[in-house]
Backbone as CSV, one residue per row, in Angstrom:
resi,resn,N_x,N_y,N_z,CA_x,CA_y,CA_z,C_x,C_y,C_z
1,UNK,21.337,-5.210,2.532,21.555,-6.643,2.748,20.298,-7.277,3.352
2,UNK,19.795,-8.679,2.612,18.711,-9.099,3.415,19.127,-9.766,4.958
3,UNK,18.429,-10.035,5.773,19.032,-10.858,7.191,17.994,-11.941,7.229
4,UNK,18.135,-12.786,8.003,17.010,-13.688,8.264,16.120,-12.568,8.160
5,UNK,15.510,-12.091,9.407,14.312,-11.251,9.840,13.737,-10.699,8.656
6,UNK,14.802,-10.185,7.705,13.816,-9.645,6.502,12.653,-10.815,5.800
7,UNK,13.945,-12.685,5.618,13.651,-13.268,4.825,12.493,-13.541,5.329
8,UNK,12.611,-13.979,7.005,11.272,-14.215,7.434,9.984,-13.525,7.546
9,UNK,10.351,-12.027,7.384,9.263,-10.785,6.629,8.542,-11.348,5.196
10,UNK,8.912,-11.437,4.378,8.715,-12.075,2.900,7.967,-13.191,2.952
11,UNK,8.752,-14.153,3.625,8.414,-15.369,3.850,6.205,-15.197,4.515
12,UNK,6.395,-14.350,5.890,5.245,-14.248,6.226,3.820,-13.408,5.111
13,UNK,4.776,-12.562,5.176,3.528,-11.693,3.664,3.204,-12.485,2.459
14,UNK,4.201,-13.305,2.000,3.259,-14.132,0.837,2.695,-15.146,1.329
15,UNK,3.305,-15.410,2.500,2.152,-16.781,3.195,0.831,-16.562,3.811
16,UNK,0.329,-15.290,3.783,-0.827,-15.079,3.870,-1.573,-15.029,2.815
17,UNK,-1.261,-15.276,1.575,-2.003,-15.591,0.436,-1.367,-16.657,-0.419
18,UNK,-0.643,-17.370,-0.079,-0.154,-18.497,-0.893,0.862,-19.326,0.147
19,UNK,0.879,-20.568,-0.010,2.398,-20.981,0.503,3.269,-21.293,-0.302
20,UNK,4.703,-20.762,0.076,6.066,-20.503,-0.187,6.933,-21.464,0.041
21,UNK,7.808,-22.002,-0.924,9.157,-22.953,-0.741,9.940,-22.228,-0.359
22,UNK,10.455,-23.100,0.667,12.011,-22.211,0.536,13.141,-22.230,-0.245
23,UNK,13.032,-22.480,-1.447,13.663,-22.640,-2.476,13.545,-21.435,-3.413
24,UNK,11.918,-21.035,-3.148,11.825,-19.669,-3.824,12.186,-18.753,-3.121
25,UNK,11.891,-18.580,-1.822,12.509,-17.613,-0.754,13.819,-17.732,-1.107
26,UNK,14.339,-18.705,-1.199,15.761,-18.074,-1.358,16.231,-17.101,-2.595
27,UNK,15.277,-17.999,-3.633,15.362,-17.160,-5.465,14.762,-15.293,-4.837
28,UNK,13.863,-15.530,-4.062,13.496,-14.237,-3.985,14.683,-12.963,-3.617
29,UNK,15.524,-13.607,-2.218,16.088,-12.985,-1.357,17.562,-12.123,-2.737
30,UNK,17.925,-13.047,-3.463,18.854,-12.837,-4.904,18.546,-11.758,-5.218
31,UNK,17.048,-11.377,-5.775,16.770,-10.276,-6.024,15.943,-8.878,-5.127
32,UNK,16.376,-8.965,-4.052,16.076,-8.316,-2.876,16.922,-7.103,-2.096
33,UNK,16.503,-5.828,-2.436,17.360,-5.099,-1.513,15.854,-4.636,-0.619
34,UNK,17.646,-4.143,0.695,16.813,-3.098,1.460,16.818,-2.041,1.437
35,UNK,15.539,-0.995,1.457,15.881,0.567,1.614,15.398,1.207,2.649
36,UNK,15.811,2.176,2.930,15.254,3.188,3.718,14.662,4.880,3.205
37,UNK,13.770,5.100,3.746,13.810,6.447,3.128,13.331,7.197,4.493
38,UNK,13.657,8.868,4.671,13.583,9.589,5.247,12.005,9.775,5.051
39,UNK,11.328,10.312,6.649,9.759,10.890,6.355,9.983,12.108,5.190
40,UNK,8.891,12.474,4.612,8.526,13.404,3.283,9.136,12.870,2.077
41,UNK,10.492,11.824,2.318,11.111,11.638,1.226,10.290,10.694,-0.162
42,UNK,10.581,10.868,-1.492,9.574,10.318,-2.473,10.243,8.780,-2.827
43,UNK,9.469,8.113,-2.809,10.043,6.643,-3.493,9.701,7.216,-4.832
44,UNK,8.660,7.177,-5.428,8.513,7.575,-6.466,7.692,8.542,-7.234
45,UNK,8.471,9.393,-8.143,7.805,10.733,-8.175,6.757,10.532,-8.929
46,UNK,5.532,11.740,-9.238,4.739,11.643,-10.530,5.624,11.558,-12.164
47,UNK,5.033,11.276,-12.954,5.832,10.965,-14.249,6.911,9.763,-14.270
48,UNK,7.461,9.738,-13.141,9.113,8.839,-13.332,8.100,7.032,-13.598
49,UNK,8.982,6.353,-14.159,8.540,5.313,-14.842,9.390,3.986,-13.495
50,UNK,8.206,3.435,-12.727,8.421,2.554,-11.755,9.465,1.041,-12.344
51,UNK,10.317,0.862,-11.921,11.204,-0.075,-12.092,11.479,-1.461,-10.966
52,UNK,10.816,-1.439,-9.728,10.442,-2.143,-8.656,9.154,-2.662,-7.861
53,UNK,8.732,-3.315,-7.542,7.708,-2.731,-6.466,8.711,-3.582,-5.079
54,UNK,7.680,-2.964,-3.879,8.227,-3.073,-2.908,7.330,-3.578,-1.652
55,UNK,7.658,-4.485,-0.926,7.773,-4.622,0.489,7.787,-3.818,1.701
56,UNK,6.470,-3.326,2.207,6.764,-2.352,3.339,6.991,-3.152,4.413
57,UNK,7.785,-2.946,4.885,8.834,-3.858,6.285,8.756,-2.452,7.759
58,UNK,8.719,-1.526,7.365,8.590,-0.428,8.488,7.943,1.192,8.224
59,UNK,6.741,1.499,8.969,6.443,3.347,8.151,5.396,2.969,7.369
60,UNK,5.171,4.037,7.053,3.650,4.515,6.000,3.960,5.184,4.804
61,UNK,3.590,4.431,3.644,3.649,5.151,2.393,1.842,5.658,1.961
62,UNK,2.122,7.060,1.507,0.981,7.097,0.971,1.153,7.534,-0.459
63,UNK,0.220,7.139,-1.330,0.152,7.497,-2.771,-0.712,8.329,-3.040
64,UNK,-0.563,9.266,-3.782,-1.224,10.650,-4.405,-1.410,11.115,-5.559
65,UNK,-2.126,11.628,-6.149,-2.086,12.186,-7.625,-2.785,13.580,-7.170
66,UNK,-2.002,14.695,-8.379,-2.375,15.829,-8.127,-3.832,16.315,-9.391
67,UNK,-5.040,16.707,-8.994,-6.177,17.295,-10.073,-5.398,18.274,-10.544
68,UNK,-6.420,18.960,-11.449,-6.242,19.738,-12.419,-5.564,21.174,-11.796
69,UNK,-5.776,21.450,-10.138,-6.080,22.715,-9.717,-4.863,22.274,-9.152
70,UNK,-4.174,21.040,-8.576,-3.095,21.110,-7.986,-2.940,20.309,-6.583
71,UNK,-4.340,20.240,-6.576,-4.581,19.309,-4.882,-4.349,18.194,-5.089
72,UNK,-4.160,17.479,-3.844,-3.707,16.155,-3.786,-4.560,15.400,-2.985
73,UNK,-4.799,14.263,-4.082,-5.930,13.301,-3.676,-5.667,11.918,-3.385
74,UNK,-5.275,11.365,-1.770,-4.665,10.028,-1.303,-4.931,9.173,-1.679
75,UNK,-4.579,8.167,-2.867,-5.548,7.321,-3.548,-4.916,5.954,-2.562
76,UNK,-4.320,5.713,-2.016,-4.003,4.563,-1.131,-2.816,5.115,0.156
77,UNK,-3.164,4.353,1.478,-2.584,4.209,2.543,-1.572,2.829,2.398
78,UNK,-0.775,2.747,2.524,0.173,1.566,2.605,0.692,1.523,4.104
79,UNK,0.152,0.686,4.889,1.139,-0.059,6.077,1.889,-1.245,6.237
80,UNK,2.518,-1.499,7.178,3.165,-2.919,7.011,2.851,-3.622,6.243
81,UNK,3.969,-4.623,5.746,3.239,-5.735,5.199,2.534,-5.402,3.890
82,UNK,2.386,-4.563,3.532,1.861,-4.072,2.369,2.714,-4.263,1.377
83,UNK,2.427,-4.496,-0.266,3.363,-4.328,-1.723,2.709,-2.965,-1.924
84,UNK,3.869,-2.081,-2.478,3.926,-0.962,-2.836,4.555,-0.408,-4.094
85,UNK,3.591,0.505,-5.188,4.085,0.567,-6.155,3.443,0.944,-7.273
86,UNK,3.801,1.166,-8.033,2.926,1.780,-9.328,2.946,0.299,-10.505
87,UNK,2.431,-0.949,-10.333,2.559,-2.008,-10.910,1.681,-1.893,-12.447
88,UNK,1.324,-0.731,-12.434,0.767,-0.389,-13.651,1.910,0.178,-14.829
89,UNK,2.595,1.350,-14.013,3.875,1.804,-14.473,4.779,0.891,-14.983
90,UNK,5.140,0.006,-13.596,6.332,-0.919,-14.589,5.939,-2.209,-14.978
91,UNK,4.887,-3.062,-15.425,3.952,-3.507,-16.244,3.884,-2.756,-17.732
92,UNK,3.621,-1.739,-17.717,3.804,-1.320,-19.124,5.031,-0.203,-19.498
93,UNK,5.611,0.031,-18.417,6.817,0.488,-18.884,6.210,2.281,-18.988
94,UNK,5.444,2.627,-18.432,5.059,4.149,-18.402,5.560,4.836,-17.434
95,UNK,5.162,6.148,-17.238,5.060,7.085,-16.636,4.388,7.031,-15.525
96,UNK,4.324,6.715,-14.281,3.761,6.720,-13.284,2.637,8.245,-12.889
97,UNK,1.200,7.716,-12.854,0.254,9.182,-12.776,0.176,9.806,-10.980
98,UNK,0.956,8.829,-10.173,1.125,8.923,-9.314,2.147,9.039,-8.339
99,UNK,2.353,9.846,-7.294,3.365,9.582,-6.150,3.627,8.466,-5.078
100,UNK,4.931,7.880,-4.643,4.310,7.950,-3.371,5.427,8.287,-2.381
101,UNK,4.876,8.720,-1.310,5.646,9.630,-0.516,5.978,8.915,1.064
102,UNK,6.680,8.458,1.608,7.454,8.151,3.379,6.291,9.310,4.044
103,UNK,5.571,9.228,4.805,5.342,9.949,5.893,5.802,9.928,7.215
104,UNK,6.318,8.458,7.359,6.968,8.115,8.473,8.633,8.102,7.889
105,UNK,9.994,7.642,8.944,10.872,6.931,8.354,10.430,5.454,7.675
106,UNK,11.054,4.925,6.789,10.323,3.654,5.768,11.337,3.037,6.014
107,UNK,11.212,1.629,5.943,12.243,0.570,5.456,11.112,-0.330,4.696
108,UNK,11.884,-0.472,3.011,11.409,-1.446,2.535,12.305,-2.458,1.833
109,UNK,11.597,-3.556,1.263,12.339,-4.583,0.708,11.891,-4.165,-0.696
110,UNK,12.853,-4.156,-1.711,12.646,-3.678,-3.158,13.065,-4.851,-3.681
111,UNK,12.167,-5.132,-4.956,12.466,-6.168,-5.726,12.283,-5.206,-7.208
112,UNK,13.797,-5.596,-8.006,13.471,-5.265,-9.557,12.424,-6.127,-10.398
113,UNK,11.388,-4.936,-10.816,9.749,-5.784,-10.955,10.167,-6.872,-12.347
114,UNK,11.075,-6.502,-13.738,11.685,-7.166,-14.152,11.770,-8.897,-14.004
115,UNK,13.038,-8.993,-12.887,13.145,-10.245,-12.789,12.344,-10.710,-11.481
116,UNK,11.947,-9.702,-10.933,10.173,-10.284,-10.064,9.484,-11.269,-11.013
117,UNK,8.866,-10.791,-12.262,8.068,-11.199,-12.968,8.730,-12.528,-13.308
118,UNK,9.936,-12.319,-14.018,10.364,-13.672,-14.425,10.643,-15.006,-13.647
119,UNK,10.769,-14.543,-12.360,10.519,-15.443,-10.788,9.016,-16.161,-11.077
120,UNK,8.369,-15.130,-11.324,6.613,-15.479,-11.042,6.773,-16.844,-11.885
121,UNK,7.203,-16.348,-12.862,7.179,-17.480,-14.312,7.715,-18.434,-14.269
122,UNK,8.409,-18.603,-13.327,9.306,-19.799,-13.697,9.452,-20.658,-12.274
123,UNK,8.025,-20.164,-11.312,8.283,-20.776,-9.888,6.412,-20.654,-9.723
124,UNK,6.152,-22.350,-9.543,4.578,-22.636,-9.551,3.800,-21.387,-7.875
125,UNK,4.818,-21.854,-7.123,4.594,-21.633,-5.495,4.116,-19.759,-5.714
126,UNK,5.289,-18.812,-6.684,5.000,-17.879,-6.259,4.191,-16.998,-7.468
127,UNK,3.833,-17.775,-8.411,2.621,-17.385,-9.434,1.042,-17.604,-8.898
128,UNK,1.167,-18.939,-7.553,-0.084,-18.929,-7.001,-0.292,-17.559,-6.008
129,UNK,0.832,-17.448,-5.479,0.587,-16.304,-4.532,0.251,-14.884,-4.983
130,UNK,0.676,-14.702,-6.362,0.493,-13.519,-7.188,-0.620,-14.039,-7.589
131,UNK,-1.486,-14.567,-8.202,-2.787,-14.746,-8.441,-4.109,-14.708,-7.341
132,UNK,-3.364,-14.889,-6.234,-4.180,-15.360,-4.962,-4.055,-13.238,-4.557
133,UNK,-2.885,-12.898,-4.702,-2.788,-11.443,-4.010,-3.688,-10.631,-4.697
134,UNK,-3.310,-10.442,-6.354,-4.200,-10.109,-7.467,-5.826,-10.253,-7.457
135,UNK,-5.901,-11.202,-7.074,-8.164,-11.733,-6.523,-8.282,-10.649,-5.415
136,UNK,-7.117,-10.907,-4.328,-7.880,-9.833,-3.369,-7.499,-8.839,-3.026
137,UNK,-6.489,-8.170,-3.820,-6.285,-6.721,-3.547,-6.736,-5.759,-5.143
138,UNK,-6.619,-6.110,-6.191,-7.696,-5.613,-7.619,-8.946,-6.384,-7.890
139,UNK,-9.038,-7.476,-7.296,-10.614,-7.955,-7.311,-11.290,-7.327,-6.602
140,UNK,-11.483,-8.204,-5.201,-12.139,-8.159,-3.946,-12.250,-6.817,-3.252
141,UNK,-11.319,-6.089,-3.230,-11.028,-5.189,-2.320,-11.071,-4.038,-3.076
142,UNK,-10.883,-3.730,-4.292,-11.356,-2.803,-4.867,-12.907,-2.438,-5.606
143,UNK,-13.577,-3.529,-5.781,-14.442,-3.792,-6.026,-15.394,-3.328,-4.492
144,UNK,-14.574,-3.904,-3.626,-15.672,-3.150,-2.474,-16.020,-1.602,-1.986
145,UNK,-14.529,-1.462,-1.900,-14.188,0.323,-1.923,-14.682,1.029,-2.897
146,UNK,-15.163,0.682,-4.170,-15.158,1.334,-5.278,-17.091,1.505,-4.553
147,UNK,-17.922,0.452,-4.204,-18.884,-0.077,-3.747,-19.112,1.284,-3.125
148,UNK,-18.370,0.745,-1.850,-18.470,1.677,-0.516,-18.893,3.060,-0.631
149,UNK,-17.570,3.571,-1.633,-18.061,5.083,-2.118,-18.851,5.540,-2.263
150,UNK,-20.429,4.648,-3.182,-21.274,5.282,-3.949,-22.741,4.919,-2.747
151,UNK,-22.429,3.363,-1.688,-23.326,3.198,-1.298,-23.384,3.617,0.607
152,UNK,-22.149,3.923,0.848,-21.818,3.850,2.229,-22.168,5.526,2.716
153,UNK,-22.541,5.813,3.506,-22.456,7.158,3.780,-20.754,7.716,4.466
154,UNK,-20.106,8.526,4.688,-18.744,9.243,4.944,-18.313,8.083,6.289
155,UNK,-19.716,8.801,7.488,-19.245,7.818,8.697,-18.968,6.329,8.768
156,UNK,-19.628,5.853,8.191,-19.614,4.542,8.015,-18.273,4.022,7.749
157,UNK,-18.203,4.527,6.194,-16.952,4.135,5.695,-15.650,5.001,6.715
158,UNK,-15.634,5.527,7.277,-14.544,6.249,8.065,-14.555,5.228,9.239
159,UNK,-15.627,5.001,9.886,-15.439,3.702,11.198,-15.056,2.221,10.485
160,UNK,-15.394,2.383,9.687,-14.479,0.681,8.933,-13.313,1.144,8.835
161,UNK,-12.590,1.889,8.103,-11.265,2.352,7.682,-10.839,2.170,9.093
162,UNK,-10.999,2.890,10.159,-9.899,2.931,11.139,-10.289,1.542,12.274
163,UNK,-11.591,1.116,11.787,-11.129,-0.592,12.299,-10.224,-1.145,11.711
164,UNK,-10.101,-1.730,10.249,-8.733,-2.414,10.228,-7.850,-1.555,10.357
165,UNK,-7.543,-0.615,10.691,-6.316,-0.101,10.671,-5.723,1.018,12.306
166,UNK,-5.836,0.273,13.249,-5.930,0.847,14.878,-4.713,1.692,14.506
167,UNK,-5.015,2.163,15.653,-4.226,3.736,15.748,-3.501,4.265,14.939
168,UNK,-4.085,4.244,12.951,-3.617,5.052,12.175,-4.013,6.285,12.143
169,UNK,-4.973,7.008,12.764,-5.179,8.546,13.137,-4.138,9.037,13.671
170,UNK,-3.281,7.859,14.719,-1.846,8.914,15.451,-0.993,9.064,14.542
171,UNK,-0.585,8.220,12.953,0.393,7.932,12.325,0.202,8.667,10.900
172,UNK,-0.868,8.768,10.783,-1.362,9.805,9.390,-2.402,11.192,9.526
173,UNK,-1.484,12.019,8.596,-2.515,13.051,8.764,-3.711,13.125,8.595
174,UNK,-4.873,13.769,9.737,-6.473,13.570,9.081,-6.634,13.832,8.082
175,UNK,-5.946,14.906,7.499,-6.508,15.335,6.148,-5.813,14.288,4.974
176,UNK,-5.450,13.195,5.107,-4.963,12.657,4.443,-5.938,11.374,4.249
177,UNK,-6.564,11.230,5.516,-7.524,10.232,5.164,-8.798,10.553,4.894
178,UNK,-9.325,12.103,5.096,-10.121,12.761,4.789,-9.933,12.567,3.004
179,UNK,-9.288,12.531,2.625,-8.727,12.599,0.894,-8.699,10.972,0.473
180,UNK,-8.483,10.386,1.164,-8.650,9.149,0.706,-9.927,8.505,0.696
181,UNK,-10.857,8.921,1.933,-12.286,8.614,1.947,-12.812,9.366,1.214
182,UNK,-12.905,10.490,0.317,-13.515,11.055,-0.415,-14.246,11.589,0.015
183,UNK,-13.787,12.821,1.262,-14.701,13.300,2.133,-13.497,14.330,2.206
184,UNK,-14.441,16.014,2.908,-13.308,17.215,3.393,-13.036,17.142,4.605
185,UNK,-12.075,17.854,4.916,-11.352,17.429,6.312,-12.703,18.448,7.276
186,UNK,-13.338,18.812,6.915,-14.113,19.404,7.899,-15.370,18.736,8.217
187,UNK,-15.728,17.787,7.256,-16.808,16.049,7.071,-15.719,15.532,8.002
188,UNK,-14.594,15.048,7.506,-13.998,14.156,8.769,-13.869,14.656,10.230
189,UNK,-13.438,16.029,10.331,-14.010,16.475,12.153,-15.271,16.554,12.521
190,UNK,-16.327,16.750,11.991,-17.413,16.679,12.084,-17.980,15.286,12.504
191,UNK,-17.136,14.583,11.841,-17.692,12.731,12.212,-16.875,12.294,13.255
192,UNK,-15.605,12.809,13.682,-14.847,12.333,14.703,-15.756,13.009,16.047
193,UNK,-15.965,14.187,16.381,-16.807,14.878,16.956,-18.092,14.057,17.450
194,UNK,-18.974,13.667,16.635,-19.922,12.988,16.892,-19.772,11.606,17.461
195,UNK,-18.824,11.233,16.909,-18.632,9.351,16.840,-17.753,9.849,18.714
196,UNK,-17.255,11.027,19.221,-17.083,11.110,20.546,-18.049,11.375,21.400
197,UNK,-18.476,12.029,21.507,-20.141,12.216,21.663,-21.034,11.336,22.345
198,UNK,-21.437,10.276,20.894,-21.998,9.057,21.438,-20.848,8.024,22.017
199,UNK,-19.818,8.099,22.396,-18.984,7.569,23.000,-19.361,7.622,24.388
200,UNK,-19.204,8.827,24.430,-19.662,9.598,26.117,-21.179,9.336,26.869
201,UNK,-21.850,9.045,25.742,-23.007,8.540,26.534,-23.724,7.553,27.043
């Protein structure tokens, strides 16, 4: 069931990239559940074909794909406030090449991506906000990270990562962000080590 607090959850996350009627908030809330999932538990597995995306309202999702050998490589951190989802999957109606997995307990807000879309279409307020989200989370922001990789050295990009994101070292495993920075967990102690170091002096 949504409650205020959720609506006003929704309400705040698209208003940081668009403003919202409450006319659509309400169209939204129609197609709105809440879930929960247990830590380790999967929202969605590799292969299964995504039918939602979602609203992180509480917890950490992380997404993964397994290489050839079997390891698992964190291709995104999701915290609050975050949309979550394989929007590639249910966009074309595939097979999802990815997981993603609760590390914490989760509560999210799920919308069927379906009549999500047909919302978008048929409401000016929340096609700007999907265009406005779209510029800066597959434009802007991937375009930088993609950047970062080739021009940033490990430390660097590891002291940005856990600036925007304060005390996600207590909430995710190192080796998880070791995998997401594209670095081994023994590069990431090695840089935590040092970056204490010159702390101390």
């Amino acid at each position: 069931m949504i409650t205020n607090t959720h609506a006003q959850f929704i309400k705040t996350v698209i208003s940081k990239y668009s403003p919202i009627e409450e006319d659509t908030l309400v169209q939204l809330q129609t197609i709105a559940q809440v879930q929960h999932l247990k830590k380790n538990e999967l929202l969605l597995q590799i292969g299964q074909v995504s039918k939602s995306v979602h609203m992180l309202y509480e917890g950490i999702i992380v997404a993964y794909f397994l290489d050839a050998n079997g390891d698992a490589y964190h291709k995104n951190i999701f915290l609050e406030s975050d949309f979550v989802g394989s929007t590639v999957s249910a966009l074309q109606n595939t097979p999802s090449h990815f997981a993603l997995e609760a590390i914490e307990d989760v509560t999210i807000i799920s919308f069927n991506y379906q009549q999500y879309r047909q919302l978008i279409a048929s409401r000016e307020d929340l096609k700007n906000f999907y265009i406005a989200y779209l510029e800066k989370n597959w434009v802007i922001d991937k375009e930088k990270r993609e950047i970062e990789i080739v021009m940033k050295e490990a430390k660097s990009r590891y002291v940005d990562f856990i600036h925007t994101r304060p005390n996600i070292e207590k909430r995710v495993p190192l080796h998880y962000i070791a995998s997401h920075l594209g670095i081994t967990p023994t590069q990431l102690s090695r840089i935590r080590k040092n970056l204490k170091k010159n702390q101390k002096k």
